[in-house]
C-alpha positions, -999 to +999 in steps of 0.1 A: +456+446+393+436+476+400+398+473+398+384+497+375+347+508+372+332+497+341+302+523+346+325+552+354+364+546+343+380+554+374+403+534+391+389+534+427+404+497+445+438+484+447+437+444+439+457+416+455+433+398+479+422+363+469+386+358+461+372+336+490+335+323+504+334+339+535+304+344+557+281+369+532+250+384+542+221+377+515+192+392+531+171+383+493+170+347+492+144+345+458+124+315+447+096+313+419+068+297+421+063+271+391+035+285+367+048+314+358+037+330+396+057+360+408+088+354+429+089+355+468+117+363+494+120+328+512+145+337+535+166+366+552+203+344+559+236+350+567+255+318+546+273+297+567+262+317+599+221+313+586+193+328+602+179+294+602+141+291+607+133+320+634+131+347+602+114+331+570+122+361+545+114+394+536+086+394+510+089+410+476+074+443+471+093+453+505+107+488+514+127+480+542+141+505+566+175+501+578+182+521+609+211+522+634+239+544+645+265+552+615+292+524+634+265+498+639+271+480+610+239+488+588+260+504+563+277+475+557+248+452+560+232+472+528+267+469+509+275+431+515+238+423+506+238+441+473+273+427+469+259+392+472+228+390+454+251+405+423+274+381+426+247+351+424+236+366+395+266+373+377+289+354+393+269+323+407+302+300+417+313+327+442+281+321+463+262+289+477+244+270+454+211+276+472+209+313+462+224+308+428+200+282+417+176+314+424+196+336+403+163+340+377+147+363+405+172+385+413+172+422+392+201+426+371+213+456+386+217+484+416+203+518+418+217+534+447+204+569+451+220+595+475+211+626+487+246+641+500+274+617+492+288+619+452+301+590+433+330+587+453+321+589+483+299+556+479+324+537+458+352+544+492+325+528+516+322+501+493+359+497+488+361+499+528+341+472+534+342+441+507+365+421+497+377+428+458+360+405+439+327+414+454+337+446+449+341+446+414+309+424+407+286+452+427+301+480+408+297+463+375+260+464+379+257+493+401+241+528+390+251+553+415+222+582+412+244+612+426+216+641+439+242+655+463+244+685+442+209+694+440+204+691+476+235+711+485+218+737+461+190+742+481+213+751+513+226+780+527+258+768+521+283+795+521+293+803+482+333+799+485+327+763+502+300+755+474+326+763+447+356+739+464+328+710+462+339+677+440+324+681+411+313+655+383+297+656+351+278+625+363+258+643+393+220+643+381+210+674+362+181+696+370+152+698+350+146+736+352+171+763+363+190+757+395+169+774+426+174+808+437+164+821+471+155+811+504+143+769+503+112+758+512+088+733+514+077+736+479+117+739+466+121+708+481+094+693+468+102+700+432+138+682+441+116+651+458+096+649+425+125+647+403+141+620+427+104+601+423+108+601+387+144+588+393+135+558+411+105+553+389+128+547+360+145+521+380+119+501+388+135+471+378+166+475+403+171+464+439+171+502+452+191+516+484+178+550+499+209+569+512+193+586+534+162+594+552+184+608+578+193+634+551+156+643+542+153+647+579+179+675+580+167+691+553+136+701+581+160+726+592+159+748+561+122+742+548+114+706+542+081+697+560+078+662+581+041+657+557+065+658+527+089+634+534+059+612+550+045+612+517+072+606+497+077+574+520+045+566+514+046+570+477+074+550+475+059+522+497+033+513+470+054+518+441+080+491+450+048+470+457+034+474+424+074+468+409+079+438+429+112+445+439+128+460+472+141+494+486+161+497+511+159+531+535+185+539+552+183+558+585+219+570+606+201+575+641+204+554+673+180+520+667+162+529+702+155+560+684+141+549+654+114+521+672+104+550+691+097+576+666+060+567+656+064+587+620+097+560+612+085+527+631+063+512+608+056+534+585+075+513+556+069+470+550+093+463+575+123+471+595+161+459+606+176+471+633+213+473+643+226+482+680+261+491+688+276+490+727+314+495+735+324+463+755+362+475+769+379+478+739+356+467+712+320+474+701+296+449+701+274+454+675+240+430+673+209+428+648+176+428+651+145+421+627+113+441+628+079+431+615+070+429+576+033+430+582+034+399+601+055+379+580+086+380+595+063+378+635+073+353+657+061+357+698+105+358+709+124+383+685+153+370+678+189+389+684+219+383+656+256+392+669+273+405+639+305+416+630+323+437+601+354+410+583+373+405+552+344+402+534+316+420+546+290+420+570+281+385+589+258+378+620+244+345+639+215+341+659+228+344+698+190+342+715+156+351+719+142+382+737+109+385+743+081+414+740+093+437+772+130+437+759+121+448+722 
């Protein structure tokens, strides 16, 4: 039977696999404290294929940034996480009995904002990647929070290829008239604003940033690097003070991204992901950055992952130390 989405009526996933307990990434393993005491991220694991001991969580009030080339497997990290911690809240049988007995710490819901990708676009990368059932539980609880528009308006994007654009009645509206003339800094400002008070009214929601390679582009036609280092930073402290996490994504090599002083360590933490053609495959591996010393351990260690049936999975293949980071 065709999966439909609840949230938006469109049949987008064509049934017939077999819900199973694969290997799942759940990089939000919640506890809370007994008292009444706020919850905590215990541990970052793959089930099955765990992180064991060598990465003891990512803490709450995290904005975590996610970088790696598009076929390194971060994309599919973010959706097989969000997947999973949805399913062990509203499906706790399909996932191990450690994370669902946690289930009272996990956020109901998904608020995945994106910057040049509609609707459809996401719910086709999610189809690509998991399995049906997880599938169908994510996009239950998932608010998609389509800006593509808005940012395309700001482009000099020639008018007949504007027109042939998918539209929707769902893409977020504008609170003034649409912009006219050449963007700049302040234009796009007025659109980072809007998205603020966007995420702001999701503050109860695990949220994914898709992307910060986007806002990066955006350089090209006005955007200033202080802006979108602001808005990073503004969106730091506010997921501290909601005690949930974001999740930033960045498409740009990983060696890249440690490099750039502006990206690496600007936000709570970091994961990394590394792909490397090995004759006719690509190896892709994982790596975890430092969360303010929480996640610090004197040998990083170096997860092989892969992309299957259902999702993203990884194991812990060895230790590097500090000259090979």
């Amino acid at each position: 039977m065709p999966v439909a989405s609840r949230s938006y009526g469109t049949t987008l996933r064509s049934g017939g696999k077999e819900h199973q307990r694969g290997s799942v990434v759940h990089p939000l393993r919640h506890s809370r404290a007994r008292g009444g005491e706020a919850a905590t991220l215990n541990e970052v694991g793959v089930t099955d294929l765990a992180l064991d001991g060598n990465v003891r969580g990512i803490p709450t009030g995290s904005t975590v940034l996610l970088a790696g080339a598009s076929d390194a497997g971060g994309d599919a990290f973010t959706y097989t996480s969000l997947a999973t911690l949805m399913l062990a809240k509203h499906e706790p049988d399909l996932v191990p009995s450690g994370l669902a007995r946690r289930d009272d710490a996990i956020p109901e819901s998904v608020t995945y904002l994106t910057f040049t990708h509609d609707r459809a676009h996401v719910y086709s990368e999610l189809d690509a990647v998991l399995d049906g059932y997880q599938f169908e539980t994510l996009t239950d609880n998932l608010t998609v929070a389509d800006f593509s528009q808005r940012f395309m308006e700001l482009l000099p994007v020639p008018g007949s290829l504007f027109d042939a654009r998918r539209t929707s009645v769902d893409i977020e509206p504008s609170s003034d008239e649409p912009e006219t003339g050449d963007p700049d800094d302040e234009t796009f400002g007025r659109l980072l604003d809007d998205i603020g008070d966007r995420l702001a009214a999701a503050d109860d929601d695990l949220i994914v940033l898709d992307s910060l390679t986007d806002l990066e582009r955006a350089r090209e036609f006005g955007l200033s690097q202080g802006r979108i280092v602001a808005f990073l930073l503004g969106l730091r402290e506010a997921v501290v003070n909601w005690e949930n996490v974001a999740f930033v994504k960045l498409h740009r090599p990983a060696a890249e991204g440690r490099s750039d002083d502006l990206v690496h360590g600007l936000l709570h933490g970091s994961v990394y992901f590394y792909s490397n053609d090995k004759g006719f495959e690509t190896y892709r591996t994982m790596r975890v950055g430092s969360f303010g010393g929480a996640l610090d351990t004197e040998r990083q260690t170096v997860f092989e992952s892969i992309v299957g049936p259902t999702g993203f999975r990884a194991k812990a293949t060895k230790k590097i130390g500090p000259s090979n980071w």
